[in-house]
C-alpha atoms as one frame of an Amber mdcrd trajectory, in Angstrom:
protein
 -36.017  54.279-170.257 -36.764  51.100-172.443 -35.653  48.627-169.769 -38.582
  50.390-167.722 -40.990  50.732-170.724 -40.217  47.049-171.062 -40.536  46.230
-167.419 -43.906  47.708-167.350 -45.098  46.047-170.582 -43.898  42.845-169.251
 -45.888  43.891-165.657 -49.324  44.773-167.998 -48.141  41.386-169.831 -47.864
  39.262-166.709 -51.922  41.045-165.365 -53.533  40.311-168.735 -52.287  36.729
-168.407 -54.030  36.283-165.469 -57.386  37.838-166.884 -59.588  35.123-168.968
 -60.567  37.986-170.398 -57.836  39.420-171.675 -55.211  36.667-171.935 -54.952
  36.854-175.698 -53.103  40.219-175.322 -50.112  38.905-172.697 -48.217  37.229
-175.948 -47.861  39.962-177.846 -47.239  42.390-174.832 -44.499  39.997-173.672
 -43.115  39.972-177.197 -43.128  44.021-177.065 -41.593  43.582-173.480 -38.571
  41.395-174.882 -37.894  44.004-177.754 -37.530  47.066-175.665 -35.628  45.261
-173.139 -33.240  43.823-176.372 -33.386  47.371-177.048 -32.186  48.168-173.725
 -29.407  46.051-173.235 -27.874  47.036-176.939 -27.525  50.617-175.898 -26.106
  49.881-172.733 -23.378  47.540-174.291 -22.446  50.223-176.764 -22.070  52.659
-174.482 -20.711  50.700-171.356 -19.236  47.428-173.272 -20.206  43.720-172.680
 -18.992  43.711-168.902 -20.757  46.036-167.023 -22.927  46.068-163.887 -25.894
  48.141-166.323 -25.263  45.469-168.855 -25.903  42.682-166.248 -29.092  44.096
-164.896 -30.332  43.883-168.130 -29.409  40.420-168.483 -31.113  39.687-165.404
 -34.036  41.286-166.312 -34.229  39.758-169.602 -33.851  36.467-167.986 -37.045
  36.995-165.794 -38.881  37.802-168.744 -38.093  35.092-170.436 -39.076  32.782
-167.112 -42.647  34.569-167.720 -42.907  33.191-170.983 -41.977  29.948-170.128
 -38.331  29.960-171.481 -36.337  28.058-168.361 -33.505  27.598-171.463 -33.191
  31.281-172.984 -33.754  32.283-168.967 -30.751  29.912-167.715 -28.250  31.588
-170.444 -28.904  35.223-169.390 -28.757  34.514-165.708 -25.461  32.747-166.026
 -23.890  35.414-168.110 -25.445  38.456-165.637 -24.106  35.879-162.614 -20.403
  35.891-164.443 -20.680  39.922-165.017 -21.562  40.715-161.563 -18.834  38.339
-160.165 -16.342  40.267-162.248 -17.561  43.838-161.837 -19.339  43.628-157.857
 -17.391  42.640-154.376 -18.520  39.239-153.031 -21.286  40.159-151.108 -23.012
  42.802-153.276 -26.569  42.492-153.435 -27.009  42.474-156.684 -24.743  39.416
-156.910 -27.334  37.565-154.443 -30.070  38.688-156.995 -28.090  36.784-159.539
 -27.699  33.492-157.234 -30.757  33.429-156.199 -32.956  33.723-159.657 -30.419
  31.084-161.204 -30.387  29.229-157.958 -33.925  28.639-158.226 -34.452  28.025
-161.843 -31.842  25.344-161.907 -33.436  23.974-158.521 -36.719  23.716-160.910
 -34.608  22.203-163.468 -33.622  19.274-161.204 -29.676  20.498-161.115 -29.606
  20.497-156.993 -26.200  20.374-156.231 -25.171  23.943-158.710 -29.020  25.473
-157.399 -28.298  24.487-153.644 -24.687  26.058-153.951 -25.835  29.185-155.604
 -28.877  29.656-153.347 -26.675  29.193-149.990 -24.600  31.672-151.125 -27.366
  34.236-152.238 -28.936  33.388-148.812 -25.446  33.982-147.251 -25.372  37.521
-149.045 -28.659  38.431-148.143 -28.436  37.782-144.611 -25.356  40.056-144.555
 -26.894  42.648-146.098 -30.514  42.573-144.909 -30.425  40.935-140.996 -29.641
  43.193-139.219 -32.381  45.496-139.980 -35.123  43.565-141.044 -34.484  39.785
-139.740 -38.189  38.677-141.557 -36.572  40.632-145.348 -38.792  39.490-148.050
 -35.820  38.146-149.964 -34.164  36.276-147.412 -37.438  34.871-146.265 -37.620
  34.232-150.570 -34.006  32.631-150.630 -34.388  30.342-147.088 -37.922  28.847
-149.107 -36.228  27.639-151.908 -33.859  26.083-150.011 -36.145  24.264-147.421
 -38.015  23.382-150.396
């Protein structure tokens, strides 16, 4: 329930942002966001320990809250440590572990680190055509994976 109370702060965060109007109020939503979310992940490693699939979400979601505010550093630590979780916990071509690839993928693409972003995004483009071709060939997160990589 905090993850999502964080997720939607971080959602009423990322819309306030975008208002002229109202763009004062996204910092201290976001900072509300990254507290429940903190909150979040330190139940779920008491309860589940440090490698866990509900522990790695968090991570990840963590991570793309800190890409909102503009922290590619904080962001790159928390991807890589949900990335090594899931690759522990999930078979190779879970979904989730695509999720993983591809947000890392893309930061360190942005980052200028090509060779580690193109390797992670082939493989979370790999995962995701496994998973989603077959019944949706045009999948928004393929479609999202194959555009980082042409770019």
């Amino acid at each position: 329930m905090l993850s999502v109370h964080g997720s939607h702060l971080q959602a009423l965060a990322q819309a306030r942002a975008g208002d002229a109007a109202r763009a004062a109020e996204a910092p201290g939503l976001f900072d509300r966001a990254r507290r429940r979310m903190h909150q979040a992940l330190r139940l779920s490693r008491a309860i589940y320990g440090r490698h866990n699939q509900a522990v790695a979400t968090f991570l990840n979601n963590l991570g793309g809250l800190h890409m909102d505010q503009g922290h590619a550093g904080a962001a790159s630590v928390l991807w890589r440590t949900a990335l090594s979780i899931r690759r522990k916990v999930l078979p190779p071509g879970d979904t989730d572990l695509g999720f993983s690839c591809h947000n890392l993928g893309s930061l360190l693409l942005k980052c200028g680190q090509v060779t580690e972003a193109r390797a992670l995004l082939d493989e979370a483009l790999a995962i995701r055509q496994a998973a989603f071709a077959g019944a949706n060939p045009r999948h928004p997160d393929m479609i999202d994976t194959a555009r980082w990589l042409a770019g």
